[in-house]
C-alpha positions in Angstrom: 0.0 0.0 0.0 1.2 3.2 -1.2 1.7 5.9 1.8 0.1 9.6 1.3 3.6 11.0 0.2 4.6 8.6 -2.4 1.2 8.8 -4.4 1.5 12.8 -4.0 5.0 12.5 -5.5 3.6 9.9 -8.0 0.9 12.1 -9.5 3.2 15.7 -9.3 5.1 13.3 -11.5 2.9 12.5 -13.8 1.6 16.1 -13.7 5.0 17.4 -14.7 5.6 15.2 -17.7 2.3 15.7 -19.2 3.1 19.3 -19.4 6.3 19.5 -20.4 5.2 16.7 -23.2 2.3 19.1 -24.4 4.5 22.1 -23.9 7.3 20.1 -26.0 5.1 19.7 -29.0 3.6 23.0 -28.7 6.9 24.7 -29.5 7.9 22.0 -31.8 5.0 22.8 -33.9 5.8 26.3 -34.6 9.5 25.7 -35.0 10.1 27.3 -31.9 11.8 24.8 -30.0 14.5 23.9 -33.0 15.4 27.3 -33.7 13.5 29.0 -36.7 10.3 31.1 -36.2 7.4 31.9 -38.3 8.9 35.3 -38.9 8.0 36.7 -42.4 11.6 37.8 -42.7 12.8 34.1 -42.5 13.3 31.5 -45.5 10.9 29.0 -45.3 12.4 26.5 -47.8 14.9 24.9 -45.9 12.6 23.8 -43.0 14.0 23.1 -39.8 17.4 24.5 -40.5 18.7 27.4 -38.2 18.4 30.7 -38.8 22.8 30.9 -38.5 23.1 28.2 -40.4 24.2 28.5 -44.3 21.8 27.4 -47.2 22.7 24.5 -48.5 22.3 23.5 -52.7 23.3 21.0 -54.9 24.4 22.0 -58.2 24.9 19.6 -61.2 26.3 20.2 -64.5 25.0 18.0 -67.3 25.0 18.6 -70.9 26.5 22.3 -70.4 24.1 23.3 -68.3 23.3 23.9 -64.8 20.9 22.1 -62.6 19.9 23.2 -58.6 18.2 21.1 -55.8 17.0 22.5 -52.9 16.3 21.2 -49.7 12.6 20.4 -48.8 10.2 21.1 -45.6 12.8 18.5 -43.8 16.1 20.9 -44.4 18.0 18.1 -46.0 19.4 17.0 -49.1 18.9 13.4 -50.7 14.6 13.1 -49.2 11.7 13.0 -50.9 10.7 16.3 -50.4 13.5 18.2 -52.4 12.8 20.1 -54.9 14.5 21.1 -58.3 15.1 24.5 -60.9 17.2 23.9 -64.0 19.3 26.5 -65.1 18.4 29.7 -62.3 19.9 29.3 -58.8 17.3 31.2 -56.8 18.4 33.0 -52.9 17.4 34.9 -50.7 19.4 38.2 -49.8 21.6 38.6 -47.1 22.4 34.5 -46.4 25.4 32.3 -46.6 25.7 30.0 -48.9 27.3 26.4 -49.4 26.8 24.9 -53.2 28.0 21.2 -53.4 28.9 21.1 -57.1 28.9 18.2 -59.2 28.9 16.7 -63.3 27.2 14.3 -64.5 29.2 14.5 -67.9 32.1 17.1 -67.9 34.3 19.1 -66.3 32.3 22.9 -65.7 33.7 25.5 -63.9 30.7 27.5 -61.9 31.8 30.9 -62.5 30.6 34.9 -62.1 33.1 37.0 -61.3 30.2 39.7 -59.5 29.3 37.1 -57.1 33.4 36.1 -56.6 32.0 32.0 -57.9 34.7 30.1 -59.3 35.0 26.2 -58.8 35.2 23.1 -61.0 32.5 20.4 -60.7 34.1 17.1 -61.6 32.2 14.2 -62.5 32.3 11.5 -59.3 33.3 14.3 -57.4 31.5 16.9 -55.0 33.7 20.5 -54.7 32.1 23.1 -52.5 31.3 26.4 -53.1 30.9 29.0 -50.1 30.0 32.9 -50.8 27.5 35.4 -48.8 24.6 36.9 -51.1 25.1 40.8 -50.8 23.1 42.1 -53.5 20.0 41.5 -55.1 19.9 40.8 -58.7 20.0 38.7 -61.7 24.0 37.0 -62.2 25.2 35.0 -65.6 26.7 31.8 -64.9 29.3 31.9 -67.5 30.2 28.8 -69.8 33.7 28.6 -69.2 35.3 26.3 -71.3 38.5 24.5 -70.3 39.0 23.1 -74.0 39.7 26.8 -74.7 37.4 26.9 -77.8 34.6 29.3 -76.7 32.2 29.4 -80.0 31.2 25.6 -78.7 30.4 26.4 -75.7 29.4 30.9 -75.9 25.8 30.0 -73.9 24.7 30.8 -70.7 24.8 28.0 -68.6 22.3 29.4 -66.1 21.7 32.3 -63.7 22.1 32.9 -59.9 19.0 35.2 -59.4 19.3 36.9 -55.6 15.7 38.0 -54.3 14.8 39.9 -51.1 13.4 37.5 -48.5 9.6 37.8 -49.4 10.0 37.3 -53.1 12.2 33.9 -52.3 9.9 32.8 -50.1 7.0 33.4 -52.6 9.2 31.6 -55.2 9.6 28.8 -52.9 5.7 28.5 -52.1 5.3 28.1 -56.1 8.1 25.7 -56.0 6.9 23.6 -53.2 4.3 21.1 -53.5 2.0 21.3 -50.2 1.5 23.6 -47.9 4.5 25.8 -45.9 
């Protein structure tokens, strides 16, 4: 037979659990708790990432021209919530940056000298790309051909276009399947 005390501690117990699992879930549902907000200045793309944290992107060359995969709702690469744009590298202003860059067929060179990009992307290889987003505007990802023979390769093989914080996330909420 339980004394007085002990069933007292017993349901405090209990007591104290139930609220800190409902007040758990309560934070957790508005991103609280893992360190983004609902604030309409904040990207809504990358999910659960945190606010500090850089923007992560896969690029891919193939067939002299740039591809970019975004994180989904979870924040990571490689789910079934990513989602793709071929040929425009859309960010928001004011945000660090990391591109992985890869090929699929060639060597490319991800290059704008505006922006300060150069790397190579190597096929069965990922290089990384870091830079900070300072301005808004549209930026030419220039074909830069390491043959040396630029009539073959004189396109455009895509654009970095830098947005302010509302217009990415209203490009993301036409990108994203669901609601955000």
């Amino acid at each position: 037979m339980r004394t007085p005390v002990t069933t007292l501690l017993y349901v405090g117990f209990v007591a104290t659990l139930i609220v800190f699992c409902v007040a758990l879930l309560y934070f957790r549902s508005f991103d609280f708790y893992f360190g983004t907000t609902k604030n309409s200045t904040a990207p809504v793309a990358m999910g659960n990432r945190h606010l500090s944290s850089p923007v992560v992107i896969e690029a891919r060359g193939k067939r002299f021209q740039w591809s970019f995969r975004y994180p989904g709702r979870d924040g990571e690469l490689g789910t079934s919530d990513d989602f793709s744009s071929h040929k425009e590298l859309h960010l928001p202003l004011k945000t660090d940056v990391i591109l992985k860059l890869e090929s699929d067929d060639f060597i490319y060179i991800m290059s704008n000298p505006e922006l300060g990009l150069k790397q190579v992307a190597v096929p069965e290889l990922t290089h990384t790309l870091e830079f900070y987003t300072s301005k808004i505007g549209p930026f030419e990802l220039l074909a830069d051909p390491l043959c040396g023979w630029r009539p073959l390769h004189d396109d455009l093989m895509g654009r970095v276009i830098v947005h302010s914080v509302t217009d990415f996330n209203n490009w993301i909420k036409k990108m994203v399947v669901g609601p955000i």
